[in-house]
C-alpha positions as CSV (number, residue, x, y, z in Angstrom):
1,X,104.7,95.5,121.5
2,X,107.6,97.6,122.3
3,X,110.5,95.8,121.4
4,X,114.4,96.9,120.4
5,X,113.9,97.3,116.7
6,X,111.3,99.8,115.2
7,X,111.7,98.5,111.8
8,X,110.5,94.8,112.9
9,X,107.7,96.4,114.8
10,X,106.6,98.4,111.6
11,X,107.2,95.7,109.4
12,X,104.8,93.5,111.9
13,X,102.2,96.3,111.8
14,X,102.2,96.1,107.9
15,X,101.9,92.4,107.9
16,X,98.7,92.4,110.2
17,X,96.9,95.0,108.2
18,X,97.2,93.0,105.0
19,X,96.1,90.1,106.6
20,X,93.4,92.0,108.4
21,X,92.6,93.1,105.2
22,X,92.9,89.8,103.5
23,X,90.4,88.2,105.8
24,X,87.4,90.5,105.5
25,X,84.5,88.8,104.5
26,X,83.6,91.8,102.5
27,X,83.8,90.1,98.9
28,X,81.7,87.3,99.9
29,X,79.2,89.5,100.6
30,X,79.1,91.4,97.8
31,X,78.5,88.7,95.8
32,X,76.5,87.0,97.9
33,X,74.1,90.7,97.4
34,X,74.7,90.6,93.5
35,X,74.1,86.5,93.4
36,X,70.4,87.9,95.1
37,X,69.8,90.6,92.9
38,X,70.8,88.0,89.6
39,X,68.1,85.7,90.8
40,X,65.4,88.7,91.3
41,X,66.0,90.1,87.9
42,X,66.5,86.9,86.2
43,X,63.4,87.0,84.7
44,X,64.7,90.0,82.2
45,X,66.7,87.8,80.1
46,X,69.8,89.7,79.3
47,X,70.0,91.3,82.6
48,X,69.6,88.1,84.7
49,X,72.8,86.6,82.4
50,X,75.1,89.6,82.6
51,X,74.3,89.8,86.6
52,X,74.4,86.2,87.1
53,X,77.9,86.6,85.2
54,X,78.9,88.8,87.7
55,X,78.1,87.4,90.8
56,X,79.8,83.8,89.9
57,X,82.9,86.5,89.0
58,X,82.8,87.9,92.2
59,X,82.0,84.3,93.7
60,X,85.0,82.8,92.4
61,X,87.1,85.7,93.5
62,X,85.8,85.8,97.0
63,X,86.2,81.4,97.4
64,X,89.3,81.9,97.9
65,X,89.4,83.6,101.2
66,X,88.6,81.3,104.0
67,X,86.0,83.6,105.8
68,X,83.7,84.4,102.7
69,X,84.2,80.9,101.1
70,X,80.5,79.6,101.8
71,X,78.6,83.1,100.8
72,X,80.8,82.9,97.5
73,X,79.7,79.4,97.2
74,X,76.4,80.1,97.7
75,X,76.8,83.3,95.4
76,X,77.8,81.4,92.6
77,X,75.0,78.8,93.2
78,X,73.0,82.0,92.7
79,X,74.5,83.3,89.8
80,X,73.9,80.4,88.1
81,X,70.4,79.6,88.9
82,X,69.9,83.1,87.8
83,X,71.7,82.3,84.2
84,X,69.8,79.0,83.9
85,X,66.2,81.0,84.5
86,X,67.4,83.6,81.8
87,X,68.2,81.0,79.5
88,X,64.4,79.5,80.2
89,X,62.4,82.7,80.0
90,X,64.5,83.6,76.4
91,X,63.6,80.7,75.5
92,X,60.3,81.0,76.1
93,X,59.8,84.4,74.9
94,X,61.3,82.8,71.6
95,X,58.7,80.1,71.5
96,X,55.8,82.5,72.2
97,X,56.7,84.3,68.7
């Protein structure tokens, strides 16, 4: 990619590493990982609400990029399963009193 003018060549260069870096399917996975850990500690009430917060966060941050779109859907699916599970074991833990 040699061509006459350096500054269009590094100017090219920048714009491929920020989409390079815009399409890494790096923050669908993280909440894809903290939508699974949200469902396994669901069970502790608070915790399984404050990590189910956190992984439909991440979710919605990561739907926007095309290439992480369905693990942030799926994320978020988690995240919320994992709230509505806190929700049913507080809930339970309050009737048990």
């Amino acid at each position: 990619m040699s061509t006459e003018n350096p500054v269009a060549d590094r100017l090219l260069e920048d714009a491929r590493k920020k989409t390079a870096k815009n399409e890494s399917p790096a923050l669908g996975k993280a909440a894809f990982i903290v939508g699974i850990v949200a469902l396994l500690v669901s069970w502790i009430s608070i915790l399984g609400w404050v990590v189910g917060a956190a992984a439909i966060g991440l979710g919605a941050a990561a739907v926007r990029r095309p290439v992480s779109a369905k693990q942030a859907k799926i994320a978020m699916a988690l995240g919320a399963a994992a709230i509505l599970i806190g929700v049913f074991f507080y809930t339970l833990n309050v009737a048990m009193r």
